[in-house]
N, C-alpha and C positions, 0 to 999 in steps of 0.2 A: 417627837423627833427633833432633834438637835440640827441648827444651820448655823454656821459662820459666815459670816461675810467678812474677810479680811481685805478689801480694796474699796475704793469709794464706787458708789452704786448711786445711779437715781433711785430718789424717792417711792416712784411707781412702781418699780420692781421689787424695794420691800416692802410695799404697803399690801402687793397680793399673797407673799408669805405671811406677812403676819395677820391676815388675813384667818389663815387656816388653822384652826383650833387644836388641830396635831402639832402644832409648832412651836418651835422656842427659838426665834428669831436672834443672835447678837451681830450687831456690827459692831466690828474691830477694826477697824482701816490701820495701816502704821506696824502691825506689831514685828515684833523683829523673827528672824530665823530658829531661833532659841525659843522664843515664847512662842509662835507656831506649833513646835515641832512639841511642846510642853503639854498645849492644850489639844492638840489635833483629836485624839482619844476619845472627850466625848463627843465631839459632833460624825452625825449621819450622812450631813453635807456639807461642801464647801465650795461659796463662788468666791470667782476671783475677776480682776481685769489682768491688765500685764503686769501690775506694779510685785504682784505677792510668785515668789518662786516655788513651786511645789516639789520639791524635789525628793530623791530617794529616800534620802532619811526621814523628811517628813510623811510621804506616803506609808514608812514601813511602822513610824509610830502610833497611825493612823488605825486602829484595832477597830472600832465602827463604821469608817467611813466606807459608803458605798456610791456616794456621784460626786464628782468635783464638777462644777460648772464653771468656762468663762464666758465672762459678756465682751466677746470679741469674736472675728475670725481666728481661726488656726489655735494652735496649744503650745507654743512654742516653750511657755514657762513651765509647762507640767511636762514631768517624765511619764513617756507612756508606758514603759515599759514596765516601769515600777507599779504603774497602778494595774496594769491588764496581768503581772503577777499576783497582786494584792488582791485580784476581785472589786477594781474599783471601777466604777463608768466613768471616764471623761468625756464630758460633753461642753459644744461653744455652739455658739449664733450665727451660723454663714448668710443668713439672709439680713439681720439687723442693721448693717453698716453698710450694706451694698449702694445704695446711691449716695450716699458722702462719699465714701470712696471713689467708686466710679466720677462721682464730679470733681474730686481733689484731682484726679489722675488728667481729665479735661482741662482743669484748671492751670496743670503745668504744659500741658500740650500747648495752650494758650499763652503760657509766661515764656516759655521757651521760643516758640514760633515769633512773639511780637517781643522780646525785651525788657519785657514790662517791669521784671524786679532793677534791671539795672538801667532804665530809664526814669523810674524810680528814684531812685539813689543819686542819679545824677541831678537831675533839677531838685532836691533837697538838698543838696551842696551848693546852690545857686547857679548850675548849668545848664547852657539851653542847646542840646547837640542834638537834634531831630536826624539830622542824616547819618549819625552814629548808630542809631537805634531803630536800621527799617528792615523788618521783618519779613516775612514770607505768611500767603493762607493755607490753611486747610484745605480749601476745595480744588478736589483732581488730585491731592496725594495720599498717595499710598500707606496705609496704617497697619500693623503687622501685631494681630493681638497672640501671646502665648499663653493660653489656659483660655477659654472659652467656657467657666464655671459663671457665678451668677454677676461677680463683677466686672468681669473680660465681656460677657454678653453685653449688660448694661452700657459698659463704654463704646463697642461696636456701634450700638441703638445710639448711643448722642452722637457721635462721631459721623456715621453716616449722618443724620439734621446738618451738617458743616459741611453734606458735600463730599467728603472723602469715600475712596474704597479700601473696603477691609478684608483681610486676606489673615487667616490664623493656623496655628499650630497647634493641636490639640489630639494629644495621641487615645483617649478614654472617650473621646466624640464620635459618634458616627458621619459619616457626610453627608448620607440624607437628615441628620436632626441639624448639621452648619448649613447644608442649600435650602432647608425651611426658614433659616434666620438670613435668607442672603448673603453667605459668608464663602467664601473657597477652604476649604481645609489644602494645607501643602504641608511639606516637613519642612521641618526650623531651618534647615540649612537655606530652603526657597527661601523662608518669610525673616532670614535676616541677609540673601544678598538681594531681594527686590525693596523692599520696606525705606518709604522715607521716615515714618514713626515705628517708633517698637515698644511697644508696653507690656508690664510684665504682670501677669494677675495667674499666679501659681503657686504652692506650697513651698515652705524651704521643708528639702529632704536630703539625703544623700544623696538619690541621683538628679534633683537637682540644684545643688551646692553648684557654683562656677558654672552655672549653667553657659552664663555669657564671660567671655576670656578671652586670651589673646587670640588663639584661631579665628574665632566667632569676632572681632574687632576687623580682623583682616579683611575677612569677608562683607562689610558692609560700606556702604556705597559714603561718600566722603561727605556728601549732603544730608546724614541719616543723623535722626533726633532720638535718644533712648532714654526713655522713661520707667523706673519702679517706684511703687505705690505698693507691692505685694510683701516679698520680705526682702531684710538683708542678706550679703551672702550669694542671693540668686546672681549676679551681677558683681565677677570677681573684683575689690577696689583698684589693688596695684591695675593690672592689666587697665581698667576703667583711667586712672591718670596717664598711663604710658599712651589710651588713643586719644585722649584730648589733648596730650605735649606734642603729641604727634600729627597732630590735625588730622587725623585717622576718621572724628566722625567730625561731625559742625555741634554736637552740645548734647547735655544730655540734664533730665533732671533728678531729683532724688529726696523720696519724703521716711524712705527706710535705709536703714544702715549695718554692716558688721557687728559693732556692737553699737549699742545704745545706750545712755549717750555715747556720739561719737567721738574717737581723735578727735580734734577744733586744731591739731597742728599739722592735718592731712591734708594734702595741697587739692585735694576736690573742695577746700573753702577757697581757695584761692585763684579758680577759674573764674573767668567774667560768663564764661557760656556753661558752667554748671549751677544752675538753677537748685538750689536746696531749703526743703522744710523741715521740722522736728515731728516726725510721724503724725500727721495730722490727718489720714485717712479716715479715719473714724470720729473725726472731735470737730462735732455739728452738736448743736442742742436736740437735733431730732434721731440722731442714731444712737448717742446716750442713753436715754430713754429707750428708745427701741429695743437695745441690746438689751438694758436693765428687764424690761418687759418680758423677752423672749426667753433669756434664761432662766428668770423665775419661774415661769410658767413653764418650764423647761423641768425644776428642778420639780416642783410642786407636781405634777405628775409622775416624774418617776417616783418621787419619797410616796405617793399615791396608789401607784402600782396600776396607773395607767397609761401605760406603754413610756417607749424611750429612742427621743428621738435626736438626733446630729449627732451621734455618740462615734467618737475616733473610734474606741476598741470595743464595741458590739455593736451588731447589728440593731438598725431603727427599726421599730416598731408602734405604730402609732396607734391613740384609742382605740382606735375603731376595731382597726386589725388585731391588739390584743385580746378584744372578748375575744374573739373566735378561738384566736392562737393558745389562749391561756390555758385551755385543758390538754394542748397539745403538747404542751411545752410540757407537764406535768408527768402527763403518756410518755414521752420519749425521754423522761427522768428514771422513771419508774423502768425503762424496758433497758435503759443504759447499766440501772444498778443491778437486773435480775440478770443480764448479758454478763456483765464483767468479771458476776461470782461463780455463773455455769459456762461459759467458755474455758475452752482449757488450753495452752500452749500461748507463745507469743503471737499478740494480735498485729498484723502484717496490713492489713486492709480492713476495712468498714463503708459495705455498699449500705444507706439507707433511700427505700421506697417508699414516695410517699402518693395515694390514691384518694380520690374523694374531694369534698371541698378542702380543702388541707390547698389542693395544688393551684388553687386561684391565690394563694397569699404568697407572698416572700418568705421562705423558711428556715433564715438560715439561723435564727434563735431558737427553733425546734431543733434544728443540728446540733448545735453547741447544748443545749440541754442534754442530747442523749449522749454527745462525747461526754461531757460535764460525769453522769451516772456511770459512764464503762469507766472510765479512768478512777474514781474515785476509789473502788476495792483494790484499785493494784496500788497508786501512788497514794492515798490515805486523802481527807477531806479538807485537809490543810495546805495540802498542793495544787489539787485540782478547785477550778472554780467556774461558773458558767463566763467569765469572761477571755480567760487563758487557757480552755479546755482545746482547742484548736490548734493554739501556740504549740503546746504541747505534745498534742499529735503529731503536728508537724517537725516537732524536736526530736521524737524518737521513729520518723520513718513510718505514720502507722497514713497511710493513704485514708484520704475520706472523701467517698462521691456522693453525691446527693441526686437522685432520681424522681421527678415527676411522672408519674405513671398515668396515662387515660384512658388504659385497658380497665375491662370490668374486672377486679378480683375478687376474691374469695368474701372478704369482707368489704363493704361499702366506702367507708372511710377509715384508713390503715396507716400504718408506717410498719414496714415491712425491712428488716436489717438481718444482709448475710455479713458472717464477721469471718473471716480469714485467719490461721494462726498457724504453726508450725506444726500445729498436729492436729487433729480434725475442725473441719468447719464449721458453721454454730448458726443455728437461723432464727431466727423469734419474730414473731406477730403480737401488736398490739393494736388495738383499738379502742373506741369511749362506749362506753356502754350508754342506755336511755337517758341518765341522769350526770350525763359527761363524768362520770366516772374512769380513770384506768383498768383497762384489763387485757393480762395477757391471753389469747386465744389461741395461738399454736407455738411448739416449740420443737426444731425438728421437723419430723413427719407425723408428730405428735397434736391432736386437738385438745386444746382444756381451754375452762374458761377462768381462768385464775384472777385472786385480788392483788396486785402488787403493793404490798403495803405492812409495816410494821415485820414480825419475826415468822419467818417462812421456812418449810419442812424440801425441800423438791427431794422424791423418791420417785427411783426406777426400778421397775420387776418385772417379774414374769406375771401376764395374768394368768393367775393362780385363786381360786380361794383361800379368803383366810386372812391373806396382807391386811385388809383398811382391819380386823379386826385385833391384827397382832399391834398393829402401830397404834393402836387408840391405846390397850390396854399398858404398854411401854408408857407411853406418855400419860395418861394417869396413876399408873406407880409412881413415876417421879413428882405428881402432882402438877403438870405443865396443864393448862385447859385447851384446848379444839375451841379456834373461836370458826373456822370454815374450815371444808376441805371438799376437793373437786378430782374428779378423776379421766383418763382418755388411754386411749390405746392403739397401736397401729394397726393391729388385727384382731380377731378372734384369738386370744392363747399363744399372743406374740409381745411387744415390748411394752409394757403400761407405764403409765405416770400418774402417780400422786402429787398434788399439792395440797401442804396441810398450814395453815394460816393459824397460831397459834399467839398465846397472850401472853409472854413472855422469853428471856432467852433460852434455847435449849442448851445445856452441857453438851460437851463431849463425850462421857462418858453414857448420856441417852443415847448419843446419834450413834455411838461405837454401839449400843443393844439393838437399837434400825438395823443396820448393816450387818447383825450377825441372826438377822431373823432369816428363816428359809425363803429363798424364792427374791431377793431383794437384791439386788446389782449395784445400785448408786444410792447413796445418802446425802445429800448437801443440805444444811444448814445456810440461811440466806437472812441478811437486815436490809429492808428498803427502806 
């Protein structure tokens, strides 16, 4: 398996790929948009830092690739949209950089609050202005963290050591998991008109682009200090120069920007109380490392096929939890494709049940597997993929609820899917058999113990005698071979089912001699 490394990486982080004797490690640092988008093709992975852009064209040339890794917070240079179309996993490091960050963001709390860059600057000019340059402490003010993720916590933890209270906004937090860290949860609107600090440790997304602007300017108190360390953008610039022309707050600092590099002719260089760094959140010799470490290890497990973890567009699933999950994930592939070929009408809803040890895990990659398998027979296997199989769903209105069950059912450990469609409704059971095996077990009000796998017969009759022995005989005329077949019934002499698991594809012109045998209702033809 094929990796690139198009960005500079510590050492430590390729020494454990190359490491692994599946691998064919190159570092490329430097290469251009064109030569990317040239080579992408054969590799299976691709890390990156900020420097390398991933963008649509190069993801769509990208025919192998299946995980793009950065060694950084956030994805801001990968299209995700592109890749979670493509079937690619993006994955980054949110925990590798969290204490340089968190200290960079301390750090300007500290430059900001005492002067220090432009006290600095002054006595290297030869000036000795002490009374120009007196600050204000920490302790006893007010700090207003927005995102309370690993680096918003972290700076809370130093910040209190200073003395201060912290009070944050965090709408994805619970408040008993903030009053376990000592924290008040309030809405943004409290924690930017009380906040003498305000730090920003949150995604850039669209909702929140401009997060902070001229309303939010108005609203804060004229002694208020604002700091980002998270991204550009969060923190509109125009509106950000109109409240420091305006003495609107007392200062603010800034280690991220709109774009990067910035204007240098934007008058936020030209403030004495706008404190500014060149993205330096991350650039310690130990989060380097860190990041290199984590994403390799990162990638070398998924290319491994032991689980996948910090992934923007699939759900994480980690070692441990993939043994379990991994024949599940399999099961609910298998019951997705045998669903999507014997459902009939548009599918409107998809309840999946899941009972057993299944429901002590997180499931939602078992989900995405069995949408993954229903989607595929109607949109083809070049549309559908386990990363965008949800996207999807949700593009064409098709509802998907997920259900942990702690009643005892039928089978022990199940996944259990009613499908909904515009014309009758569709029920399938599946579970593992002894040797973690798939198998379907009921269909309908139907029991059978079916193999999901390879080219499948599903026939409906009347119990009748005679059927298994007309369908054998049909399909050894055509020379097709019986590699299994399993049979169920809803009653005595009421609706039967055949499943015949055969070793090749049937024609059409067999299934059309199935369906014109006596006593025979439905023919389906099925590939898992």
């Amino acid at each position: 398996m094929k990796i690139l490394i198009s960005d500079k990486l510590s050492k430590e982080g390729i020494d454990i790929l190359e490491a692994v004797k599946e691998f064919e490690v190159d570092v490329r640092p430097g290469l251009s948009p064109e030569n990317l988008k040239l080579i992408i093709k054969d590799y299976e992975a691709l890390i990156v830092r900020s420097g390398t852009k991933v963008t649509a064209d190069v993801i769509d040339a990208a025919d192998n690739l299946k995980f793009i890794g950065r060694a950084g917070v956030g994805l801001d240079n990968v299209d995700l949209k592109a890749a979670t179309r493509k079937g690619v996993v993006a994955m980054n490091t949110p925990a590798g950089n969290t204490t340089s960050t968190a200290e960079q963001t301390m750090s300007l709390i500290l430059s900001l609050s005492r002067n220090i860059p432009q006290a600095y600057a002054s006595l290297k000019a030869g000036k000795w202005e002490r009374s120009k340059f007196k600050g204000v402490e920490l302790k006893g003010k007010k700090l207003g963290v927005i995102g309370l993720g690993r680096i918003g916590s972290t700076v809370a933890k130093f910040a209190k050591a200073f003395g201060m209270e912290i009070i944050a906004y965090d709408p994805y937090l619970s408040a008993d998991a903030a009053m376990q860290r000592g924290i008040d949860l309030v809405e943004l609107e409290t924690l930017i008109k009380e906040s003498d600090y305000i730090t920003i440790h949150i995604p850039k997304t669209a909702e929140t682009k401009d997060l902070i602007s001229d309303k939010e300017f108005d609203m804060m108190k004229p002694s208020a200090r604002l700091i980002n360390c998270a991204r550009g953008g969060i923190i509109n610039e125009q509106a950000l120069v109109k409240a420091l022309e305006g003495n609107k707050i007392k200062g603010c600092a800034l280690d991220v920007y709109e774009s990067e590099p910035p204007d240098f002719s934007s008058p936020l260089f030209k403030f004495d109380n706008c404190v500014t760094t060149p993205h330096l959140g991350a650039s310690t010799d130990e989060a380097q490392v860190n990041v290199a470490i984590e994403i390799a290890e990162t990638i070398r497990d998924a290319l491994l096929g032991r689980g996948i973890v910090n992934a923007a567009n699939f759900p994480s699933v980690d070692a441990e939890s993939y043994i379990v999950l991994e024949p599940y994930i399999n099961l609910a592939l298998s019951i997705g494709k045998v669903a999507g070929q014997l459902a009939i009408g548009r599918v409107s809803e998809v309840k999946i049940t899941y009972s057993g040890d299944i429901t002590r895990f997180k499931v939602a990659s078992v989900s995405l597997s069995l949408m993954n398998g229903l989607l595929q027979p109607i949109l083809g296997e070049d549309a559908v993929n386990y990363i965008n199989a949800l996207d999807i769903a949700k593009e064409r209105a098709i509802k998907v609820q997920e259900i942990h069950s702690s009643n005892v059912e039928e089978f022990v450990n199940c996944i259990y899917v009613e499908i909904k469609t515009d014309k009758d409704p569709f029920v399938i059971w599946g579970t593992l058999s002894a040797n973690q095996q798939p198998r379907i077990v009921k269909i309908n009000n139907v029991y059978v113990e079916a193999v999901p796998e390879g080219h499948m017969l599903f026939i409906n009759n009347k119990d009748k005698p005679g059927i298994v022995g007309a369908v054998g005989t049909i399909l050894a005329q055509e020379n097709i071979n019986i590699a299994g077949i399993v049979f169920g019934r809803e009653s005595k002499g009421g609706l039967a089912l055949s499943v015949v698991n055969v070793d090749s594809e049937v024609p059409q012109t067999t299934i059309d001699k199935i369906k014109n045998t006596k006593d025979v209702l439905f023919v389906k033809y099925l590939k898992v």
